[in-house]
The first five atom37 places (N, CA, C, CB, O) and aatype in JSON, in Angstrom:
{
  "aatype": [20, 20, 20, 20, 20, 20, 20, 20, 20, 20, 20, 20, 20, 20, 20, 20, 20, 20, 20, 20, 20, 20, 20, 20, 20, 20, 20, 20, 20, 20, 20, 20, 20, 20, 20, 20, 20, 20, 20, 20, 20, 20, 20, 20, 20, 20, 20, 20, 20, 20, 20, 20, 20, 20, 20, 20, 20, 20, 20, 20, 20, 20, 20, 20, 20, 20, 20, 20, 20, 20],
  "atom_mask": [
    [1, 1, 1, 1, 1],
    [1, 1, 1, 1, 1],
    [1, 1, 1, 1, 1],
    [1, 1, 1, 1, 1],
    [1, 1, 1, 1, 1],
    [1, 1, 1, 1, 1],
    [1, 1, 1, 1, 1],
    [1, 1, 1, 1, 1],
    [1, 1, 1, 1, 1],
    [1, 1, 1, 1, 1],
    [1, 1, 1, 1, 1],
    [1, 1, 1, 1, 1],
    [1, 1, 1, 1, 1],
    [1, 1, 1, 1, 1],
    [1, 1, 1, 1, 1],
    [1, 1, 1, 1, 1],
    [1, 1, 1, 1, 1],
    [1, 1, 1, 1, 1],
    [1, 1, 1, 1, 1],
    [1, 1, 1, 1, 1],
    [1, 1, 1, 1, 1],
    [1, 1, 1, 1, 1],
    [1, 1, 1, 1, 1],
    [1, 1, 1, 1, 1],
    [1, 1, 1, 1, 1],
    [1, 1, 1, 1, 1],
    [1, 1, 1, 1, 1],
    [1, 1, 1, 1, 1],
    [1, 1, 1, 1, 1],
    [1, 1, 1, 1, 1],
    [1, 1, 1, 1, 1],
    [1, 1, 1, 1, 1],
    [1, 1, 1, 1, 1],
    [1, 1, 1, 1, 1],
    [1, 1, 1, 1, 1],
    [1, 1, 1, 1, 1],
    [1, 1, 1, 1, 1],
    [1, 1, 1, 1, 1],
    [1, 1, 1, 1, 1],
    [1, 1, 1, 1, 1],
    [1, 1, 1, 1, 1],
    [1, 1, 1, 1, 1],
    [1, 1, 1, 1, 1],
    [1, 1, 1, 1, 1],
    [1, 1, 1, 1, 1],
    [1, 1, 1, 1, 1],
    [1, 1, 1, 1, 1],
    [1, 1, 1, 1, 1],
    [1, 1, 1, 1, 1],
    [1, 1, 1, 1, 1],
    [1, 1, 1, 1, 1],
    [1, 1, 1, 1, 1],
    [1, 1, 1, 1, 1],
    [1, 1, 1, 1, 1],
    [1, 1, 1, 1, 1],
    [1, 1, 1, 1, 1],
    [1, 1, 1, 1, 1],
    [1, 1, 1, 1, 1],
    [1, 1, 1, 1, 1],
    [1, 1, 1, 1, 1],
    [1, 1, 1, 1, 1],
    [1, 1, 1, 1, 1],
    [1, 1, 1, 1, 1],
    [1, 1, 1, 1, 1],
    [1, 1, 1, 1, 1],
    [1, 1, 1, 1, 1],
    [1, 1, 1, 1, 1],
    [1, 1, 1, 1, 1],
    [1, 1, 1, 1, 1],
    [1, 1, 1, 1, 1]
  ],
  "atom_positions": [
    [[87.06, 90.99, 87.29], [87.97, 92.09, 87.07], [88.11, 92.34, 85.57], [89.34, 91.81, 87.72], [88.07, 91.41, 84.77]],
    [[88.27, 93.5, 85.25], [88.37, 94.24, 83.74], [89.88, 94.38, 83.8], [87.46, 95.92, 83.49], [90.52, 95.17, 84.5]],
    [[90.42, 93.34, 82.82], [91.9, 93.41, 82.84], [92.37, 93.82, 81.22], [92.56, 91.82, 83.39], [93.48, 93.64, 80.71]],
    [[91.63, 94.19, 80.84], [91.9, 95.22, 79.88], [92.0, 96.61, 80.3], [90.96, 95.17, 78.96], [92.91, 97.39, 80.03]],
    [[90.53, 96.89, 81.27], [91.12, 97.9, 81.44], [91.99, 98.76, 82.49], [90.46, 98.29, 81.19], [92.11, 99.96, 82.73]],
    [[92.63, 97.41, 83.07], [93.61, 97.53, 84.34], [95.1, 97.87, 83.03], [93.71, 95.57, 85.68], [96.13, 98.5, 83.25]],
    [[94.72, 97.26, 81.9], [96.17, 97.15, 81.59], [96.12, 98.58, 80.76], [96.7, 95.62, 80.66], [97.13, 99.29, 80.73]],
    [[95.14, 98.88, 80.23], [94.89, 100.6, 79.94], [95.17, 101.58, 80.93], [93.46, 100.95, 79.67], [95.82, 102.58, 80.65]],
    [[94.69, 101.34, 82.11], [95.0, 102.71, 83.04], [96.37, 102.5, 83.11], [94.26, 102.86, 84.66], [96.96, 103.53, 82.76]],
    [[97.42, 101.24, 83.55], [98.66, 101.0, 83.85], [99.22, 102.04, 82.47], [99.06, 99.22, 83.93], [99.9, 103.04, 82.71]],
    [[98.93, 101.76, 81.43], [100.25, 102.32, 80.15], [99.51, 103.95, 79.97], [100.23, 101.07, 78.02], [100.17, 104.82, 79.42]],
    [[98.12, 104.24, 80.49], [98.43, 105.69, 80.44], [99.12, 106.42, 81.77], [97.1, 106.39, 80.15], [99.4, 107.61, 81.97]],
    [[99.29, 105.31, 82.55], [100.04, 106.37, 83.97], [101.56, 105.38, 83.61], [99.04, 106.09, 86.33], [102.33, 105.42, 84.57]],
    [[102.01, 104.64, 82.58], [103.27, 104.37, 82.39], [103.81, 103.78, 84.0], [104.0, 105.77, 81.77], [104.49, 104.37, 84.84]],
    [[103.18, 102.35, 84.01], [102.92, 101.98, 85.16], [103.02, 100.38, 84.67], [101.53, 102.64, 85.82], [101.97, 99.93, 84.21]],
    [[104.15, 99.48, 84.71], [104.49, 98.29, 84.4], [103.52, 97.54, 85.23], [105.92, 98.01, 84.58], [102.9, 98.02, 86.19]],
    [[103.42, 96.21, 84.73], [103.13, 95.24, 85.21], [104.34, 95.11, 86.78], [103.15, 94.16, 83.92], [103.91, 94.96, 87.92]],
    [[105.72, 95.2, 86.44], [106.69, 95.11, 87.28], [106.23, 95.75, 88.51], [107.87, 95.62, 86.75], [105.96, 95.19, 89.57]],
    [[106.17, 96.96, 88.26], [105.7, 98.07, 89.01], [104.63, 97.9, 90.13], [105.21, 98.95, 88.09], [104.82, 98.39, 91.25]],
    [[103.7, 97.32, 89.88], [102.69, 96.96, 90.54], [103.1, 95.89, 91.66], [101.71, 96.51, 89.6], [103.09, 96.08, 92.88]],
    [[103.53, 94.54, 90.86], [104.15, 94.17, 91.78], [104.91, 93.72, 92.62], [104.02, 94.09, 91.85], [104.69, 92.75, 93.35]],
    [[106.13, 94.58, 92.57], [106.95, 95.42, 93.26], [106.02, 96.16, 94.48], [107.63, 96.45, 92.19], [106.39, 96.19, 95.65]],
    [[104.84, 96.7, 94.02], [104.35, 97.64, 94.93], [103.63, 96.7, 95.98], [103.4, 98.76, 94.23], [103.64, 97.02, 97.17]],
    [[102.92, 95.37, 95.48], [102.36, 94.8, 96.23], [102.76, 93.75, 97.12], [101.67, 94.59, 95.71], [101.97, 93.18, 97.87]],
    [[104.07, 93.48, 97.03], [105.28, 92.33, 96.97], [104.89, 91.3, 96.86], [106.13, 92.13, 97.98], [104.68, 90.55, 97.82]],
    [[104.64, 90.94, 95.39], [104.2, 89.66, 94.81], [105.82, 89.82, 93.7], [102.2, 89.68, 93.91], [106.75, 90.61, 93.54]],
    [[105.32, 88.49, 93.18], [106.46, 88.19, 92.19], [105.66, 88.93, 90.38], [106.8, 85.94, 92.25], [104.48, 89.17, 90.12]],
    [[106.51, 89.04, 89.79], [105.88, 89.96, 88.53], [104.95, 88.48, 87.56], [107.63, 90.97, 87.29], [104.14, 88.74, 86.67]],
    [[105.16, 87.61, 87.8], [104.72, 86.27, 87.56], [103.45, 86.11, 87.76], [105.34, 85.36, 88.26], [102.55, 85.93, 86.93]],
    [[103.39, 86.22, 89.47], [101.68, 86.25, 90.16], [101.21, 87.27, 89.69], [101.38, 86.38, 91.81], [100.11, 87.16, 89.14]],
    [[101.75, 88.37, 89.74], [100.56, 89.53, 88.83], [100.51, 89.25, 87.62], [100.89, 91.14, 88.73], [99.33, 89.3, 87.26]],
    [[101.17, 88.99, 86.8], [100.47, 88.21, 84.99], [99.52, 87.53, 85.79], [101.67, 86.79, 83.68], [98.37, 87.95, 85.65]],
    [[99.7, 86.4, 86.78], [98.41, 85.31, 86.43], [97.25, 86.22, 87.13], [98.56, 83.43, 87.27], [96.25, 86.39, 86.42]],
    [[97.25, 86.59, 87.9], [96.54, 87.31, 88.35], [95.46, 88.1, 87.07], [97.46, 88.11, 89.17], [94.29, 87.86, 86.79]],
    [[96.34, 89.01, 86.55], [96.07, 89.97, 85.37], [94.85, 89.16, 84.39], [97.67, 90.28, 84.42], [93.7, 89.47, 84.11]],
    [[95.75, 87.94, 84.03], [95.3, 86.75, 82.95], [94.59, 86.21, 83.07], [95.85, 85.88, 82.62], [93.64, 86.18, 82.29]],
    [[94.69, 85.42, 84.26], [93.35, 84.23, 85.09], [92.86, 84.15, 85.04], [92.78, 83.87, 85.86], [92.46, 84.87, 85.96]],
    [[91.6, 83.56, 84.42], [89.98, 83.54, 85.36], [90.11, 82.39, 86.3], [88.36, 83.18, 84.29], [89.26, 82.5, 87.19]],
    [[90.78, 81.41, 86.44], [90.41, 80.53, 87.77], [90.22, 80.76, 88.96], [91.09, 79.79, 88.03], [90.87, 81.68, 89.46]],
    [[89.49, 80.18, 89.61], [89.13, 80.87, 91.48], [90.5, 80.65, 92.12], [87.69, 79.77, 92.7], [91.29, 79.73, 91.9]],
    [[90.61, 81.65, 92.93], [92.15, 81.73, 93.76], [93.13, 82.38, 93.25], [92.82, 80.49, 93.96], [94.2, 82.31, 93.87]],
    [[93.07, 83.33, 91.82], [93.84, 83.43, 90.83], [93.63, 85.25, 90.8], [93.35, 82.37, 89.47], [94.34, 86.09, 90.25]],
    [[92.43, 85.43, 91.59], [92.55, 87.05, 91.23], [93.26, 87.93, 92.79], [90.57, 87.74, 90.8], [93.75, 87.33, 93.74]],
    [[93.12, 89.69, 92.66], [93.47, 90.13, 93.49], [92.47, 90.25, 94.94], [93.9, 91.09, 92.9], [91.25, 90.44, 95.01]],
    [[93.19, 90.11, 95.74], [92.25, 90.3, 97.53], [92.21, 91.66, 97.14], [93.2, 89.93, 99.5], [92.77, 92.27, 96.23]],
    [[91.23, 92.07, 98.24], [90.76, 93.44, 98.71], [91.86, 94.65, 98.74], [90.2, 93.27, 100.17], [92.0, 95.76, 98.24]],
    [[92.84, 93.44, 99.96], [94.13, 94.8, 99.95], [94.73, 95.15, 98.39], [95.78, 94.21, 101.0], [94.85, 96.31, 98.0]],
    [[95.04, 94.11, 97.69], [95.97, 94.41, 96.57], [95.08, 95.38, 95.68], [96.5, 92.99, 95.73], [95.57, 96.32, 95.06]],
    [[93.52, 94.99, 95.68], [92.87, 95.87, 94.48], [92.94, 97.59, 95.06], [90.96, 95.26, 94.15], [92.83, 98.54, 94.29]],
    [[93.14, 97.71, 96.63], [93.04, 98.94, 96.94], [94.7, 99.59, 96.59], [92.45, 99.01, 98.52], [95.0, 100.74, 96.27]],
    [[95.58, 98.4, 96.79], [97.09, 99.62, 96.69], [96.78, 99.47, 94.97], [99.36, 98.86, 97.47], [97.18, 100.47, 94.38]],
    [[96.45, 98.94, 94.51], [96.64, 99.43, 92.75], [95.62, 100.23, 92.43], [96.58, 98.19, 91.54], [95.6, 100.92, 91.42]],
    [[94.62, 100.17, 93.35], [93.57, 101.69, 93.3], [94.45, 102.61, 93.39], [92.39, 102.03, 94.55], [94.49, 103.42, 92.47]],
    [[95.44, 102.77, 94.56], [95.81, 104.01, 94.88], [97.16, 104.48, 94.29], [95.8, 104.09, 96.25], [97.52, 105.65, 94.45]],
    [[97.82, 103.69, 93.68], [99.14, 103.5, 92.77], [98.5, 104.46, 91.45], [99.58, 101.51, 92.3], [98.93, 105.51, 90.99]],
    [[97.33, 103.66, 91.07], [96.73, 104.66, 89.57], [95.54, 105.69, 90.01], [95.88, 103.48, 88.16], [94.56, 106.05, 89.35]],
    [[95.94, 106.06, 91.33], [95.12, 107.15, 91.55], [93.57, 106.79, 90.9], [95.87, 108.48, 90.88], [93.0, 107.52, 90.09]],
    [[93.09, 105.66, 91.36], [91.58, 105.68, 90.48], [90.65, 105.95, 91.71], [91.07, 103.98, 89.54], [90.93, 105.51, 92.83]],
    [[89.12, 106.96, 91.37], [88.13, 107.07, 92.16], [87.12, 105.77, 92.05], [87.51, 108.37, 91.85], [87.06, 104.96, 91.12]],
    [[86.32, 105.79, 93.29], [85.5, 104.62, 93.65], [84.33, 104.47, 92.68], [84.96, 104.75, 95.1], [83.33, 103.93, 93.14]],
    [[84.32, 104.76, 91.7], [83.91, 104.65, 90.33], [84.94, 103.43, 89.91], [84.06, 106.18, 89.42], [84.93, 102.21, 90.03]],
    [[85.84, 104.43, 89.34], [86.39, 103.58, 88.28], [86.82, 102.21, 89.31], [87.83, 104.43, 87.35], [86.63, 101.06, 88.93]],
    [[87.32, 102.49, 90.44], [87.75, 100.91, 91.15], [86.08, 99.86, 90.89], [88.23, 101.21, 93.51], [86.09, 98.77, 90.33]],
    [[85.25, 100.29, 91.24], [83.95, 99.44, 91.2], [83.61, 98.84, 89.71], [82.66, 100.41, 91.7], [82.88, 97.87, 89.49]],
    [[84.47, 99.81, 88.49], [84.35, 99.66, 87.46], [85.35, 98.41, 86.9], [84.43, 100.88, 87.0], [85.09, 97.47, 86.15]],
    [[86.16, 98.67, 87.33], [87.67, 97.91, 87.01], [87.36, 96.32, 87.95], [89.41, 99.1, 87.84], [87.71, 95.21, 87.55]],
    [[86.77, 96.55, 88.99], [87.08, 95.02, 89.79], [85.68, 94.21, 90.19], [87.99, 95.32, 91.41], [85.47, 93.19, 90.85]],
    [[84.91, 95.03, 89.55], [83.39, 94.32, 90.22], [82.67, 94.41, 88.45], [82.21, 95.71, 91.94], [82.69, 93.3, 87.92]],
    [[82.34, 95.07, 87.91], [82.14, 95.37, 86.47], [82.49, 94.3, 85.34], [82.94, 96.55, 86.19], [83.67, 94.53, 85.08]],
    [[82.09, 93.33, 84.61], [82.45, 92.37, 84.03], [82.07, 92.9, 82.31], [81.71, 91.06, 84.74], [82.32, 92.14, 81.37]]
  ]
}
């Protein structure tokens, strides 16, 4: 995952870390490590990368870009 540029799309759609997850009902904690992590077990499942696809409105570009793209 490109968590730079997860944290770029978040501050041009003015879109907290909180925010997210709130949206995903995680604690704002697990999404830092999440965000931060590289350890295995530490990133987002399928569902979560799709509601923050659809939270920042991103097309199947940029999602393939953002979560598969290193």
């Amino acid at each position: 995952m490109n968590a730079t540029m997860l944290r770029n799309l978040m501050r041009r759609r003015h879109i907290t870390q909180n925010d997210l997850a709130r949206l995903l009902g995680i604690d704002r904690c697990t999404f830092g490590r999440k965000l931060s992590d590289r350890r295995r077990g530490s990133e987002f499942c399928i569902s979560e990368a799709r509601q923050i696809g659809a939270a920042l409105d991103l097309s199947p570009l940029q999602m393939a870009k953002l979560f598969f793209d290193e």
